[in-house]
C-alpha positions in Angstrom: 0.0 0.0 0.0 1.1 3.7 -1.0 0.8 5.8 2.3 -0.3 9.0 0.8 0.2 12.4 3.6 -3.0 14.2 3.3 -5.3 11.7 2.6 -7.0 9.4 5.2 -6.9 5.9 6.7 -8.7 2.9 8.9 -5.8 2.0 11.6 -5.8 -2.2 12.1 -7.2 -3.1 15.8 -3.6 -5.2 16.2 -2.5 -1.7 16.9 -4.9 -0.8 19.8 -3.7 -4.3 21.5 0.2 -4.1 21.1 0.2 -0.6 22.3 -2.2 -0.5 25.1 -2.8 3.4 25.5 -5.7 3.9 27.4 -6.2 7.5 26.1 -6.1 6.1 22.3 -9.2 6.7 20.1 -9.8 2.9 19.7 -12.0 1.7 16.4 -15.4 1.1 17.1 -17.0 -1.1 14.0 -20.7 -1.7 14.2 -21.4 -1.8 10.5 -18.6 1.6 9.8 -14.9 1.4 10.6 -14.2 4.6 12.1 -13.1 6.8 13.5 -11.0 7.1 9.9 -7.4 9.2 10.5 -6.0 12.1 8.6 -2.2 11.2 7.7 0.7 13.2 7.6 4.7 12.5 7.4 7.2 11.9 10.7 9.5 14.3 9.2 12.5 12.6 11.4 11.4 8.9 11.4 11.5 7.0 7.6 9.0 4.7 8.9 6.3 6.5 10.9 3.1 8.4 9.7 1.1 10.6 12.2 -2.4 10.0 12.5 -5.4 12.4 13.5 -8.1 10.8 14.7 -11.5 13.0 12.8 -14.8 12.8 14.7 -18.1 13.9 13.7 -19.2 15.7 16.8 -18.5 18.8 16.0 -20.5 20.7 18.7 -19.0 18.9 21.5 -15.1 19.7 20.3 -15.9 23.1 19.5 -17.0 24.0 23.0 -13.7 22.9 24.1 -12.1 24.7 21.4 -14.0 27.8 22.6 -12.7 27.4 25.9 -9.5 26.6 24.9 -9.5 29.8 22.9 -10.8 32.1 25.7 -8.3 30.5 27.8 -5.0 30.4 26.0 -5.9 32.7 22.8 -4.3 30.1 20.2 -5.8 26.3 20.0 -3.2 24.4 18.2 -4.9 21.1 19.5 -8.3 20.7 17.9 -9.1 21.8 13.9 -12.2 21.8 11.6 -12.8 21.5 8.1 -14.7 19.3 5.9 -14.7 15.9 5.1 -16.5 14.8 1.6 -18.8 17.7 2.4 -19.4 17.4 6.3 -17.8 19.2 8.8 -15.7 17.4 11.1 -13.4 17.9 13.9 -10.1 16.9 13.9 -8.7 16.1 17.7 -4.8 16.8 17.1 -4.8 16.7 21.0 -5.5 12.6 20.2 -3.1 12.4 17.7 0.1 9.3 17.5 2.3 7.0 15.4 1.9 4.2 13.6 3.8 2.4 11.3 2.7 0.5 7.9 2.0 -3.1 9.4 -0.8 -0.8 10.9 -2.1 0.9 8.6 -5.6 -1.1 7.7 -6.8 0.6 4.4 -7.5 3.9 2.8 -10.8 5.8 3.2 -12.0 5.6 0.2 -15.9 6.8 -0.8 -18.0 6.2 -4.1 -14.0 4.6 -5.4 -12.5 8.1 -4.9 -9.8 8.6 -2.1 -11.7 10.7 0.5 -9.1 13.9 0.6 -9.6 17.9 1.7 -8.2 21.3 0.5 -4.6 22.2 0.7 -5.7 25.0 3.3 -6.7 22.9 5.6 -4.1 20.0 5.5 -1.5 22.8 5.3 -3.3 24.5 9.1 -3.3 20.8 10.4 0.2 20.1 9.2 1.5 23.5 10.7 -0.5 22.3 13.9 0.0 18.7 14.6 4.2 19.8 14.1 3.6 22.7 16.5 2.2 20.3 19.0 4.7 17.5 18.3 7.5 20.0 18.9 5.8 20.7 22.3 5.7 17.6 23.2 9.0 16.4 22.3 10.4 19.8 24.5 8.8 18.1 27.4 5.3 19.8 27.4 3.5 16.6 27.4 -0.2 17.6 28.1 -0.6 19.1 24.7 -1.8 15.4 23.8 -3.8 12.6 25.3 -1.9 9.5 24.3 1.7 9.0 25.8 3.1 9.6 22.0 6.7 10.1 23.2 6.1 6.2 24.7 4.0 5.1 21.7 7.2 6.3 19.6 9.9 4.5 21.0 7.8 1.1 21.2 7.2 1.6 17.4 11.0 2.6 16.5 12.3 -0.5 19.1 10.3 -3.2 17.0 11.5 -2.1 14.1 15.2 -2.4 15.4 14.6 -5.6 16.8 
C-alpha cells in the first residue's frame, strides 16, 4: 500500500492491542470502521506516519475549542474543516504514530480517495508539528496518548 500524507486511513485493531494506551481513540466497528485518520509524514522517522483521529461531533469539540481559545488565545490542539462535504473535527490533542503493518486501508468513498483542501491540510500540518515540537520539549499535556512512549515502542520493533 502507498501511504499518501494528506489523505485518510482505517488503523488495524492489532494496533490498539500491542500498544495498550488507554487514552487512544480505539476503532469502534458496528457496520462503519471509524473513526478514519487524517495522515501526515514523521519528518524525522523514515518509517512513521502521524495519525489524526476526525470525529463527527463537531459541537462537543468546538466548546472545548471555545474554551481553549478564551483560555490560551491560540488552539493548536483541535481543527475543523470538511470531510467529503461534512464538517468534522479533527482532535490533534488525540493524535500518534503508527507504522505500515498498521495501517488497515485507505478511506476511500464512491471509489475516490476521501481527501480535503490544501488549506486545511497545510493549518493541520502546521498544527500537529507545532504540538509535536511541544511535546517532544517536554510539554506533554498538549496530547492525550503517551506519544513520546508510543514512539519508541514503534521505533524499538523495528530495530529488533
Amino acid at each position: 500500500m502507498n501511504i499518501k500524507a494528506g489523505n485518510f486511513y482505517f488503523i488495524k485493531d492489532e494496533f490498539f492491542e500491542v500498544i495498550k494506551d488507554k487514552e487512544l481513540m480505539v476503532n469502534k466497528e458496528n457496520g462503519y470502521m471509524r473513526p478514519c485518520y487524517y495522515c501526515f509524514k514523521d519528518n524525522r522517522n523514515n518509517g512513521l506516519y502521524w495519525f489524526i483521529p476526525v470525529s463527527s461531533k463537531v459541537e462537543k469539540y468546538k466548546a472545548i475549542y471555545d474554551k481553549k481559545l478564551e483560555r490560551y488565545k491560540r488552539v493548536d490542539t483541535i481543527a475543523f474543516g470538511y470531510i467529503y462535504g461534512r464538517k468534522s473535527a479533527f482532535l490533534i490533542q488525540n493524535m500518534f504514530p503508527t507504522t505500515m503493518e498498521y495501517i488497515k486501508e485507505q478511506y476511500i468513498k464512491q471509489n475516490k480517495e476521501v481527501t480535503i483542501n490544501d488549506d486545511l491540510k497545510k493549518e493541520l500540518n502546521t498544527k500537529a508539528n507545532r504540538v509535536l515540537e511541544l511535546v517532544k520539549a517536554g510539554n506533554k499535556n498538549f496530547v492525550f496518548p503517551d506519544i513520546i512512549n508510543i514512539e519508541k515502542i514503534l521505533l524499538d520493533k523495528d530495530h529488533t
